[in-house]
C-alpha positions in Angstrom: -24.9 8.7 108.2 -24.5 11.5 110.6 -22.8 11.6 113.5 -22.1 14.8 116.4 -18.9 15.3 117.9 -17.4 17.9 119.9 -20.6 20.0 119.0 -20.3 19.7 115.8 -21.7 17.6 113.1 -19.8 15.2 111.2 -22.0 14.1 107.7 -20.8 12.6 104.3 -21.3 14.1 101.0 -21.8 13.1 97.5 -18.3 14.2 96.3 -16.8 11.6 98.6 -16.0 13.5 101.8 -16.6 13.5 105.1 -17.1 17.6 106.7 -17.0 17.9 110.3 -19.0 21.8 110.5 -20.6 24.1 112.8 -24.9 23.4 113.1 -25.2 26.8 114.2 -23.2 28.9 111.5 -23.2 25.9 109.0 -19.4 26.7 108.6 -17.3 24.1 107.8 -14.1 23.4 110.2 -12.8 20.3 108.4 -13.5 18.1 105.5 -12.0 14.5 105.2 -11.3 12.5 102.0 -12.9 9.1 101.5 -10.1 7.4 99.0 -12.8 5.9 96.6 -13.2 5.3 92.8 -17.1 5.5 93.1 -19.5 7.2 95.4 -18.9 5.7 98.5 -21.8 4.1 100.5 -19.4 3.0 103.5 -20.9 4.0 107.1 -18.5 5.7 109.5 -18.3 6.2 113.3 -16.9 8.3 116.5 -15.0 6.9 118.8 -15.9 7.3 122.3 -14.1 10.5 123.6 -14.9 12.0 119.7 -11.6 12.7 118.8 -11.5 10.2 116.3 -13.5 8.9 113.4 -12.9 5.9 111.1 -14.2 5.2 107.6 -14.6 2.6 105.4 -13.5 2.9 101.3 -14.2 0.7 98.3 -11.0 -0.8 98.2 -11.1 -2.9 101.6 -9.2 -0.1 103.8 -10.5 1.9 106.7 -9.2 5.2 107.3 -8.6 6.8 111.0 -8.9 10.4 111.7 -7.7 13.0 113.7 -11.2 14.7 114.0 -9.7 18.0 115.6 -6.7 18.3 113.1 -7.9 16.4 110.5 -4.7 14.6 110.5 -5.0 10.9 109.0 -3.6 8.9 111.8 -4.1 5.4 110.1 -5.0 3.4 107.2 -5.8 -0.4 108.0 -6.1 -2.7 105.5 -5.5 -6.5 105.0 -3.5 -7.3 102.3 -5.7 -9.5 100.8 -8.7 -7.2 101.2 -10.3 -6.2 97.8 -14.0 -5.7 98.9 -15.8 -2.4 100.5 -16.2 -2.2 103.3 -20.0 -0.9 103.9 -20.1 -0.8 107.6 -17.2 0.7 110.6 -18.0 0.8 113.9 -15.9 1.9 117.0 -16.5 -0.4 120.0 -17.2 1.7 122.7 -15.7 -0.7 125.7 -13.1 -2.2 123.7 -11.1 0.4 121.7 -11.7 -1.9 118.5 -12.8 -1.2 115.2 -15.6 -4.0 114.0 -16.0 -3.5 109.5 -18.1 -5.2 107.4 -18.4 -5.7 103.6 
């Protein structure tokens, strides 16, 4: 899954991260956990006005970031949620996260 924001690029790794980095210096400016046990297959997405991402971990949660600061600005998560979730998707019109395991 790869995703551009803000001119950048925004890719996961194997070491369960998420780096938002320069394509033309291949520097990066941020890398974001993925709280997982195991590799992490989850799908992640940009919202809108790319300032924010969400991704999906193996527990049932989905994390919100601050792509610009890197800041974690919310973890959602049912209480009752103990599947991964495989897919996140920012609704463009709504302002809504859609998930699904």
């Amino acid at each position: 899954c790869i995703r551009y924001a803000n001119g950048n690029l925004l890719t996961k790794s194997f070491d369960n991260q998420l780096h938002y980095w320069r394509s033309d210096t291949q520097e990066i400016v941020h890398s974001f956990p993925i709280t997982s046990q195991k590799s992490n297959h989850s799908r992640f997405d940009v919202s809108a006005d790319e300032q924010y991402l969400c991704v999906g971990s193996d527990h049932g949660s989905v994390y919100v970031y601050d792509i610009r600061t890197s800041d974690l600005m919310a973890e959602l998560c049912h209480k009752k949620a103990t599947k991964a979730v495989d897919v996140v998707y920012l609704l463009r019109t709504a302002g809504k996260i859609a998930t699904s395991n």
